[in-house]
VOMI-722580 format. One record per residue (C-alpha): residue number from 1; residue in one letter; x, y, z. Coordinates in pm, whole numbers, plus 50000, padded with zeros to 5 digits. Layout:
# VOMI-722580
   n res     X     Y     Z
 NUM   a     X     Y     Z
...
***
This chain:
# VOMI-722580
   n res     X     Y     Z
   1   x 49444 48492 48868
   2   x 49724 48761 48812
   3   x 49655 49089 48706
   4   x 49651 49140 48333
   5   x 49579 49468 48175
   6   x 49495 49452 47829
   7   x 49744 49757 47745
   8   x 50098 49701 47906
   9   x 50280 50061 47877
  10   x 50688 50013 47947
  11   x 50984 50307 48046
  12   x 51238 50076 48205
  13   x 51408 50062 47844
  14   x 51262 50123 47456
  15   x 50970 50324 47514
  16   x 50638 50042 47417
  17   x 50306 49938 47450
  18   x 50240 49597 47426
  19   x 49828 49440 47358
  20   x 49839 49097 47422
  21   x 50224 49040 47342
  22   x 50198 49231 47038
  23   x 50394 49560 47046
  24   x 50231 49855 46885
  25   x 50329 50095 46624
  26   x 50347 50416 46838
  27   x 50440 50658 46541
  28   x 50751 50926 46491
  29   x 50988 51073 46802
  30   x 50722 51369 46874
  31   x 50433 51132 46974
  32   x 50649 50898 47146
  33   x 50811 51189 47360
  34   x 50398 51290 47428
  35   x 50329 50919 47506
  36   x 50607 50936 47784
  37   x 50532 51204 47943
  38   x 50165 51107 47979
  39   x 50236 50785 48056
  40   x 50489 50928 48352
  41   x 50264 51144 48454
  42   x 49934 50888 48429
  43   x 49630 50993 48566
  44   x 49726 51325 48633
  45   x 49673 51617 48432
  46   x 49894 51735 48137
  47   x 49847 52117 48075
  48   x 49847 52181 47733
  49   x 50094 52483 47764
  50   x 50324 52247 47916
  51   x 50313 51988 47626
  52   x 50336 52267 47353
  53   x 50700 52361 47605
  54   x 50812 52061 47584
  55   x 50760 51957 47216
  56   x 50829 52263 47049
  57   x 51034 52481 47353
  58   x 51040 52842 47356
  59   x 51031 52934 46989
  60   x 50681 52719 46915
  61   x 50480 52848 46690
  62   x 50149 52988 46685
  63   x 50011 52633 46533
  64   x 50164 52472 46853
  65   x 49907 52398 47036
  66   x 49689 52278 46720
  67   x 49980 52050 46657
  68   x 49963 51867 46998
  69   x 49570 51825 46911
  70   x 49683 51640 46622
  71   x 49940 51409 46767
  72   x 49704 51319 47080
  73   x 49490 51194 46801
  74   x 49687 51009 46596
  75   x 49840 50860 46967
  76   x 49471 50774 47074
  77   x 49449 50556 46686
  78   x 49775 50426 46780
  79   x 49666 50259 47114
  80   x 49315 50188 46945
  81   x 49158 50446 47141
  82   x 49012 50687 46881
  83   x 48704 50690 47166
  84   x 48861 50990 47466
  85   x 48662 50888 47744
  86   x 48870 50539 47763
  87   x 49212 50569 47777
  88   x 49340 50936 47661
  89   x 49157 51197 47851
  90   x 49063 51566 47723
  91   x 49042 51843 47993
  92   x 49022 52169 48036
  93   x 49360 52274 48096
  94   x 49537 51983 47883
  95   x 49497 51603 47891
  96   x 49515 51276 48088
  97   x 49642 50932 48032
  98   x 49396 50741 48272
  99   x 49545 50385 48355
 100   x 49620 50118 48621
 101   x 49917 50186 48787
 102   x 50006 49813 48721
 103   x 49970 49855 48388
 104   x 50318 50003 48385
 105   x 50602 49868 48424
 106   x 50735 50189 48619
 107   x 50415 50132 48850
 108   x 50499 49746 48904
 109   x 50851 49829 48959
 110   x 50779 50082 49240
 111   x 50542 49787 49392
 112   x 50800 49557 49429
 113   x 51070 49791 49593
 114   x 50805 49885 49797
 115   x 50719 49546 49915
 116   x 51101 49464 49899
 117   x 51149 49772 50131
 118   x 50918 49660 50418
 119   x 51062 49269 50451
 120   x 51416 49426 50496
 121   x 51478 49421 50782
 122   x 51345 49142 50905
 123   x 51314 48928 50600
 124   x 51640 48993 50346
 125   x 51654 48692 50199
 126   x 51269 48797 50067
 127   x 51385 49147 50019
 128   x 51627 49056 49777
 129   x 51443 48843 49582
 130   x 51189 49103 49524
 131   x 51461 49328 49485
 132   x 51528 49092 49177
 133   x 51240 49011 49054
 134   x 51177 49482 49041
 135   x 51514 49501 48894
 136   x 51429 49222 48635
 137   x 51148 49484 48447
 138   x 51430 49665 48329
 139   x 51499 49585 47917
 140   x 51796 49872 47927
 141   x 51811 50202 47975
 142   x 51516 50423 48064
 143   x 51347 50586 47779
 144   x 51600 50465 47544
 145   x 51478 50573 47212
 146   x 51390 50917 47283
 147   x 51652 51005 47600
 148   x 51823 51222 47375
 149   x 51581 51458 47338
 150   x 51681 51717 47614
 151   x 51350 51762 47752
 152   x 51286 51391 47846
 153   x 51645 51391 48012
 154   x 51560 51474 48379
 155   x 51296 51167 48374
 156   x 51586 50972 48208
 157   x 51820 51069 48492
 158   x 51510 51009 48793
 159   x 51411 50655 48669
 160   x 51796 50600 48662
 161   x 51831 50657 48997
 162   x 51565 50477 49088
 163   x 51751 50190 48949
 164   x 52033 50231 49076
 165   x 51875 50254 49456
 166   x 51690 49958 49447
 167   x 52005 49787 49304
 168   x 52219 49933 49593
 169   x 51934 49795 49820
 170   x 51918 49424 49658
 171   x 52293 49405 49741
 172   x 52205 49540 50101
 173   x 51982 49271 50138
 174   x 52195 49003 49958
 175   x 52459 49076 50196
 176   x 52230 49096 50501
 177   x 52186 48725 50399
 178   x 52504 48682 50369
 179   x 52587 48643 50021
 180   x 52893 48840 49998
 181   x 53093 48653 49805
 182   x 52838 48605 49539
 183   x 52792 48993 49501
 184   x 53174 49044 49453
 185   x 53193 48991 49067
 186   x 52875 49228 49051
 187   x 53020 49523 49290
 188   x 53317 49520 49123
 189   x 53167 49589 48779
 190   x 52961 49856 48910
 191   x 53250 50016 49066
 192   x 53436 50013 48723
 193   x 53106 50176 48564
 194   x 53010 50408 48835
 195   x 53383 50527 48991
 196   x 53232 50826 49202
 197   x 52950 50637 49402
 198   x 53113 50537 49753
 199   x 52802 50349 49846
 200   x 52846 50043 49596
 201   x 53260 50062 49691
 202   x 53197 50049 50050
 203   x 53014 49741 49982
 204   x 53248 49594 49787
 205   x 53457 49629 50131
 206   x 53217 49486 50322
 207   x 53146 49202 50107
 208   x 53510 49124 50025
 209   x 53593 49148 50449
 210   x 53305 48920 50499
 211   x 53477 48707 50265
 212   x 53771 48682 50476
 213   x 53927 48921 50239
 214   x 54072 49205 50464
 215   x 54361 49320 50257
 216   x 54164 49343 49948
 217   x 53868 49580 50118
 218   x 54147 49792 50223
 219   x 54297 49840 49896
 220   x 53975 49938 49777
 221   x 53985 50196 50023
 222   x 54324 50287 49933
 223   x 54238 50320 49549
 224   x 53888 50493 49616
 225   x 54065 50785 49775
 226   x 54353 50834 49466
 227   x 54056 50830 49258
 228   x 53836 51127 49430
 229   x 54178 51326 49543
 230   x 54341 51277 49219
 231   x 54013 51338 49026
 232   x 53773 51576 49219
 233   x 54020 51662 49468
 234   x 53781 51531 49744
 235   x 53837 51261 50040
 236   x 53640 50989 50110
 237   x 53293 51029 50301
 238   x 53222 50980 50669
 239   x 53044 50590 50540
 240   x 53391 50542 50349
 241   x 53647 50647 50629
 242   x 53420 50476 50928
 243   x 53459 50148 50741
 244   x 53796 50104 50653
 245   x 53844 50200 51046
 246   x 53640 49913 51132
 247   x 53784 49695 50896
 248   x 54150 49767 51048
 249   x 54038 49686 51418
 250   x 53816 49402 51313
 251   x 53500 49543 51437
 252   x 53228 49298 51542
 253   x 52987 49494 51360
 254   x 53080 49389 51005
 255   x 53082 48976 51127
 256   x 52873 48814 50865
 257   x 52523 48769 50920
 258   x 52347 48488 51143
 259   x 52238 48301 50843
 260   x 52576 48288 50677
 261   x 52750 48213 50992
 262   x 52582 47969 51101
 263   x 52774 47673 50968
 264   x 53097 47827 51168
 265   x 52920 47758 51492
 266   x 53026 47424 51522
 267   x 53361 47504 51700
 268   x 53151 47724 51960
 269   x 52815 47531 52081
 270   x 52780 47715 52404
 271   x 52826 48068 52230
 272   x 52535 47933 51979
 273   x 52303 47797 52240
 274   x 52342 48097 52447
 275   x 52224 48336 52170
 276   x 51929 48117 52113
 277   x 51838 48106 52446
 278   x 51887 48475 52474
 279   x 51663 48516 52171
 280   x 51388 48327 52306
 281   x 51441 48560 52621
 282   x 51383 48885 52463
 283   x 51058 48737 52217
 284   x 50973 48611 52549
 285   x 50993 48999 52679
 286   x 50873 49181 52398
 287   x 50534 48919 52412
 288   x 50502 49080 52743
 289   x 50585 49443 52719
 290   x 50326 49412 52418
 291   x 50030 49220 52605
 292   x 50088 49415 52969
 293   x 49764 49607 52883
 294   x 49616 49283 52904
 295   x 49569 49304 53300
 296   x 49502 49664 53346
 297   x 49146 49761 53431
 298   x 48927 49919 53134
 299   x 48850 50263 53237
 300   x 48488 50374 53345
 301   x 48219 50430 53095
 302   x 48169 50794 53070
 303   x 47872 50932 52804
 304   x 48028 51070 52484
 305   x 48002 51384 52398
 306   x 47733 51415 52122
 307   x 47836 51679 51863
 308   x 47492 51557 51602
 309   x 47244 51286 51622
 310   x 47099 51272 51255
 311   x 46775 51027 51166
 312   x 46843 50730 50901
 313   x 46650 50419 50907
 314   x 46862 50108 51001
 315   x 47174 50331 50913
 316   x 47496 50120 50703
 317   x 47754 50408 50800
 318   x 47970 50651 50708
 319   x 48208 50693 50451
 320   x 48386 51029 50478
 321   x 48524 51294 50230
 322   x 48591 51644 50264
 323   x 48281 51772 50201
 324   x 48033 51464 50288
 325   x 47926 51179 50494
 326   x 47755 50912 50380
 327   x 47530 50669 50478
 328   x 47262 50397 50311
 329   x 46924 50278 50522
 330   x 46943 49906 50512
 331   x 46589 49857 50403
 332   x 46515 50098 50202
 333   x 46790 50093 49982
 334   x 46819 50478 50026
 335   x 47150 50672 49991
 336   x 47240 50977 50200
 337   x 47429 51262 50181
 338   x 47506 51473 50517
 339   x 47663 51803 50534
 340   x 47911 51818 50770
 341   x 47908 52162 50829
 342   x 47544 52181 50918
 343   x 47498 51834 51040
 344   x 47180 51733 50828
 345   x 47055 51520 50539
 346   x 47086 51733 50204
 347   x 47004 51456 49971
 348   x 46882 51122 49954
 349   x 46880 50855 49630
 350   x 46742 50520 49592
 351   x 47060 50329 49469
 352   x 46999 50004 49624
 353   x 46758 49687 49698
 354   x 46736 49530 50053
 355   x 47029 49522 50267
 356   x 47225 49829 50146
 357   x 47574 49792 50297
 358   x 47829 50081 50420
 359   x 47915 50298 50117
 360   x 48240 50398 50019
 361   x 48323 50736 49868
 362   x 48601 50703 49641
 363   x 48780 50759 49280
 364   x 48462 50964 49236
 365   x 48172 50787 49293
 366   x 47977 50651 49595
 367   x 47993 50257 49591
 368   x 47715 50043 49783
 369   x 47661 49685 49810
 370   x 47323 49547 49866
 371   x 47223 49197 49883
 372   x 46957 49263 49563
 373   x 47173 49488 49338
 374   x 47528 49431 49350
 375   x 47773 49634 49349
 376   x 47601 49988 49316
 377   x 47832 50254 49126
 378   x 47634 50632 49195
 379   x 47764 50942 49071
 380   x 47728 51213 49304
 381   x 47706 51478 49059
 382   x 47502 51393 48801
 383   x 47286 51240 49083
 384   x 47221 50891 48954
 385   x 47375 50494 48945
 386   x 47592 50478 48680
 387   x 47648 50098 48698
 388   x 47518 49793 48878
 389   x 47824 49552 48933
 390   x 47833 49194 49022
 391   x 47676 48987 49332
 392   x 47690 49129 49662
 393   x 48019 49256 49792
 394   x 48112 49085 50092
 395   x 48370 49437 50190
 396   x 48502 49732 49965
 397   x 48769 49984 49935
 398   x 48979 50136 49699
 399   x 49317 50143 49658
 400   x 49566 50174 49374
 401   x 49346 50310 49098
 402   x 49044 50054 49130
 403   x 48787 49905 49366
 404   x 48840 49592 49579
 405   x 48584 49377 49716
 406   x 48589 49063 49906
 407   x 48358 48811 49791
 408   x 48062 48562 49983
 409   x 48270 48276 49863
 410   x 48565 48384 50010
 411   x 48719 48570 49683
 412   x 48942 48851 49616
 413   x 48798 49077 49309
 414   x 48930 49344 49167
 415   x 48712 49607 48998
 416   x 48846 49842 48662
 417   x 48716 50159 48707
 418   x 48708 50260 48338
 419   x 48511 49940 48243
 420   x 48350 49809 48539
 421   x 48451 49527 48475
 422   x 48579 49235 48740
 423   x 48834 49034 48785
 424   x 48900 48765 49016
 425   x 49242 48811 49144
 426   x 49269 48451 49416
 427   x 49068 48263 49625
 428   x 49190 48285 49981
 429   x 48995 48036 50196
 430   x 48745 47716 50116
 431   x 48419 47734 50071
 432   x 48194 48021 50181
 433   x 48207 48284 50434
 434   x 47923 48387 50731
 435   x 48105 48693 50827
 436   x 48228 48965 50572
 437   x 48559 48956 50537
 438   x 48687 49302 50612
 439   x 48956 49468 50363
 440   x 49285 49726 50400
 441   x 49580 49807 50252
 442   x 49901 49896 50342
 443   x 50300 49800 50263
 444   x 50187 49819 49854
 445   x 49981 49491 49948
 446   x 49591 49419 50012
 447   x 49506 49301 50364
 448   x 49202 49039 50425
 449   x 49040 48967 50759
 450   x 48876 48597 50726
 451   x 48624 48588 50988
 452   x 48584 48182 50928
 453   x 48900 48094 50999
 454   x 49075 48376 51178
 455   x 49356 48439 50930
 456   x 49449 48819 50804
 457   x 49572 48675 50473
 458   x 49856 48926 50281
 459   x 49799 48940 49888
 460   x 50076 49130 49670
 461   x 49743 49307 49451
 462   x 50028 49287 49010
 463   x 50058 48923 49103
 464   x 49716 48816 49300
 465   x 49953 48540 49498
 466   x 49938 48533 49937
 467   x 50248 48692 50054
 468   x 50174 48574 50437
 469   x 49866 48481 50645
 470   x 49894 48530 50976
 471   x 49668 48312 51283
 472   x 49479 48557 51470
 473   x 49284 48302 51679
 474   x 49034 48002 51552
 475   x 48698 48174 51720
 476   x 48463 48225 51481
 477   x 48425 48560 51458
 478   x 48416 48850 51242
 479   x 48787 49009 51186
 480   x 48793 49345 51082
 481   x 49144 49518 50947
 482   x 49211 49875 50889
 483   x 49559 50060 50852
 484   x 49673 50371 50996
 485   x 50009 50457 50832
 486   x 50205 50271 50993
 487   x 50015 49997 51150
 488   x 49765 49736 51052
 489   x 49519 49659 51308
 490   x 49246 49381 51295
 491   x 48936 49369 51571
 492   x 48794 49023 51659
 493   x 48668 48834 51939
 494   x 48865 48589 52060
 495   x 48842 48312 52319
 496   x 48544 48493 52529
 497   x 48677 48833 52471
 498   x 48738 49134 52194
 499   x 49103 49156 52117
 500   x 49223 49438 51861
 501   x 49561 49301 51738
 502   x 49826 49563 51600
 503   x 50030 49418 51315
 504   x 50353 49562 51200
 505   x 50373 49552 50812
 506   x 50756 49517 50756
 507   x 50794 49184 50957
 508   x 50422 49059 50938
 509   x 50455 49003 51289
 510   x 50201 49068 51571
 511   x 50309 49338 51786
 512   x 50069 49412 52054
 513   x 49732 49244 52138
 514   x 49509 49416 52327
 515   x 49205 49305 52532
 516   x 48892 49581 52434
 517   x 48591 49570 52639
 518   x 48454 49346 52906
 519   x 48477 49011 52868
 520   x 48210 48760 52742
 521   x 47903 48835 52517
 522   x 47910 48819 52195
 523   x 48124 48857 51877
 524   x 48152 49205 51784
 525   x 47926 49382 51478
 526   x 48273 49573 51314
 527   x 48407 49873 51287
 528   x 48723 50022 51326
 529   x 48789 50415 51344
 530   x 49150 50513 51339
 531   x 49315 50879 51314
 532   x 49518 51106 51502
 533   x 49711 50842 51710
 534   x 49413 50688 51829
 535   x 49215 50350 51741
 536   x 48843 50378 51786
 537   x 48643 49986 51808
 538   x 48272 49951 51820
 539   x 48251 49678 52133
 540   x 48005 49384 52200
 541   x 47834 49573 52463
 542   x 47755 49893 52256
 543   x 47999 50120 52373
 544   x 48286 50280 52211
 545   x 48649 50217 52337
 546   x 48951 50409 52251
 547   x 49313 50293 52224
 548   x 49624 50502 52212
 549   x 49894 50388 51980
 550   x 50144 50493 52155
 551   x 50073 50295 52467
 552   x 49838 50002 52268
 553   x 49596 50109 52612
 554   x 49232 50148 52629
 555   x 49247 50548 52756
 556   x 48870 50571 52723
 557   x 48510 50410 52675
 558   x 48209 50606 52550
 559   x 47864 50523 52579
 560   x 47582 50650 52343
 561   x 47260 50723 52387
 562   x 47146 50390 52182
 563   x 47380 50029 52130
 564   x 47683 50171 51871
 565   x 47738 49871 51638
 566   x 47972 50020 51379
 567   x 48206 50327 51430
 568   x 48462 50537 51148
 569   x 48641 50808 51171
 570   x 48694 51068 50953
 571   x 48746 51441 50893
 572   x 48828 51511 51243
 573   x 48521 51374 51408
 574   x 48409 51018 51520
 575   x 48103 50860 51313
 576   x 47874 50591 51562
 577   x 47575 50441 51376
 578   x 47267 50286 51601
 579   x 47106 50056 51375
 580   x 46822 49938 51567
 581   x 46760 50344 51710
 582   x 46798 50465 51345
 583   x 47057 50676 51445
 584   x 47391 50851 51315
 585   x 47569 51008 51564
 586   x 47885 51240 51510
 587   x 48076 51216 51842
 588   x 48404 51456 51935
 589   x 48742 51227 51948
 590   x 48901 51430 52208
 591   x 48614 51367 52483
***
């Protein structure tokens, strides 16, 4: 089901909050004006000092800061929040509006131009409807009923411009998919409002060229530069004076799209079939440049080089921060926390029943799933579970503002941190699930790997709908996904032998597959480590391969002392776990 938050805060217009449908009283222009700055500024800290600036500026007086007391109160009543520890936060140093991103409509609109950024290039037509469907959260100007007070009017100006970009790129992507003529009546009126930004006149040149308008794009030209040399004495920029140059010699460049010139092909069938067959050529190509790993020789085993070998029984591992690593025993539903700097077991917890899962430290807390108590939510520093959560989570990780867990029945579920309280967002596949399926994010979107049928299914995370899914092979198999900044990859075995696929998030396309390991044996346990340009996967016959991104080659294969069957990475260092050895080991990347 789509994502619903019971408190909808909105800046793309009027300043509201909405419960249900039902707008709320938020109270005179000085608590509004506090509202929207912690509301812009959500769930990040507000120094008090800087509140008491902006409300009262430099001549505030010594009841200031008493004052903004008062009208955080009266806000907190206002969003029926008189309780601080849900909603408005007190701190030290100030205060904290602590919310889903979702929850406002800034947050949702930065989703969508996020999403509508990666598709592009590849995808325009998709780009511009999402492009839209951002655009269509606006209800007028930002801030409207308080950005006339001077200190909200560099926000005002910000969330302008981030208007006006993603309305400059929805016409990019309109007339990538060639729709020129339809954006004409649109370009022109935001040339008549907006005189001085070149970027929406040279595509009202493009579009009206495209159009088979030549003489009219020039004369747009022509009255762009009176209006900058008679007004700010300036000439057209380099993106102004390139085009009407191209437009004059008819420059191949600016020919309409292949989608919207398709229908023109008629009159030249051998120009048409030759592009196709060219096309076919070069996917044909780049298949191969991407799979030409696939008959190199894996490189020799060498032993790793063993930086720690710590002691946990049937080890689920690690999850790394800055200052920890952690780990749960399987069996004895034990948490532990491992110094990194001195390589040994500080503390342990009982958090969990039988069959304690790999813990996640995030937003926090330490999350475990066991098969006996749920999802386990421990708080490192007051040193006990805070919450018990749910069946067993299949996977877990967190991403934008709250915990995400796959389900046994093949369910995406989506866990508020304030509340602990779940949501189902979809269900992705039939029935229920042998493997776990494995979880990522990247793009703005959540990334499954569905071990039963071989799909890495796409889900935007406001709307809860699949965006792609995308057939990594039918062996049954687990699929684990993980994300690097820039790529996705997913691990799985597949016809008689481990491939880790590399997935390019802007064109959900495949873009290298890349055999891991010797071939045969079985499906692999999991486990992907990525960091500093390198992919780390935990192979069927217990050793540890390494892949460089920027070949998509196997450069390396460890071997540990006992069978590796899951691997991270984190912190600088490479995390192995041994479960039937009882072992942790911390292993140097650069070996």
């Amino acid at each position: 089901m789509p994502f619903r938050p019971s408190l909808e805060f909105r800046v793309l217009g009027p300043l509201e909050v909405a419960r249900g449908g039902r707008t709320l009283a938020l109270g005179g222009e000085r608590q509004r004006v506090l509202l929207a700055v912690l509301v812009l500024n959500a769930n990040r800290l507000v120094p008090t000092q800087g509140l008491v600036n902006l409300l009262f500026g430099e001549d505030a007086p010594q009841t200031a800061t008493q004052a903004v007391r008062v009208a955080v109160s009266r806000l907190r009543r206002a969003l029926g929040d008189p309780d601080e520890s849900q909603l408005v936060l007190t701190r030290a140093a100030g205060y904290e509006l602590c919310v889903d991103p979702l929850a406002i409509d800034l947050g949702r609109f930065e989703h969508r131009v996020a999403v509508a950024r990666a598709r592009l290039r590849e995808e325009p037509d998709a780009a511009a409807r999402e492009f839209a469907a951002a655009l269509a959260l606006w209800r007028g100007g930002a801030l409207a009923d308080v950005a006339h007070v001077e200190a909200m009017m560099p926000e005002v100006r910000r969330l302008e411009e981030l208007r006006n970009a993603a309305l400059s790129e929805r016409i990019d992507a309109d007339l990538a998919s060639g729709r020129g003529a339809e954006v004409i009546p649109d370009l022109e009126a935001l040339v008549a409002a907006e005189p001085y930004r070149e970027h929406y006149r040279a595509q009202l040149m493009l579009a009206l060229y495209r159009s088979g308008r030549q003489s009219e794009a020039l004369e747009v030209y022509a009255a762009t530069r009176r209006v900058l040399r008679d007004e700010l004495g300036l000439e057209p920029g380099p993106e102004l004076q390139e085009l009407q140059q191209a437009v004059l010699r008819h420059d191949e460049t600016l020919a309409r799209p292949a989608s919207a010139a398709a229908a023109s092909t008629r009159g030249r069938p051998l120009v048409a079939i030759a592009a196709v067959v060219l096309a076919a050529v070069l996917a044909v190509a780049a298949f191969l440049i991407a799979d030409r790993s696939a008959g190199t020789p894996p490189p020799l085993v060498r032993p790793a080089r063993i930086l720690a070998t710590i002691t946990i029984p049937n080890p689920g591992c690690c999850s790394v921060t800055h200052d920890a690593v952690w780990a749960a025993g399987h069996h004895n539903g034990l948490l532990y926390k491992i110094d990194p700097a001195t390589n040994k077991i500080v503390r342990t917890w009982p958090v969990a029943g039988f069959e304690a899962g790999v813990p996640d430290a995030d937003a926090g807390a330490v999350w475990v799933p066991s098969a006996e108590g749920g999802l386990v939510r421990f708080d490192p520093l007051a040193g006990r579970v805070s919450a018990q959560i749910g069946d067993q989570a299949a996977a877990i990780a967190y991403a934008y503002l709250a915990m995400w867990q796959t389900s046994r029945e093949h369910q995406l579920l989506r866990l508020d941190l304030r509340t602990n309280r779940v949501r189902t967002m979809l269900r992705y596949a039939p029935g229920g699930n042998d493997w776990d399926d494995g979880i990522a994010f990247a793009a703005g979107d959540v990334w499954i790997g569905v071990g039963d049928t071989g799909q890495l299914v796409r889900v935007d995370p406001s709307t809860g709908s699949i965006v792609k899914r995308i057939s990594l092979g039918s062996t049954y198999s687990e699929l684990v996904p993980a994300y690097d900044g820039g790529s996705i990859w997913a691990f799985r075995f597949v016809g008689g032998q481990q491939v880790l696929f590399r997935i390019d998030p802007a064109t959900n396309r495949i873009v290298a597959r890349i055999p891991v390991g010797p071939p045969g044996g079985a499906p692999p346990n999991g486990g992907i480590g990525v960091g500093d340009g390198f992919v780390w996967t935990c192979d069927w016959d217990g050793k540890i391969s390494k892949v460089d991104e920027r070949t998509n080659r196997v450069v390396a294969r460890y071997s540990l002392p006992a069978v590796a069957e899951f691997v991270t990475y984190g912190d600088g260092s490479l995390w192995a776990s041994a479960y039937d050895a009882s072992r942790v080991y911390r292993v140097d990347p650069t070996n």
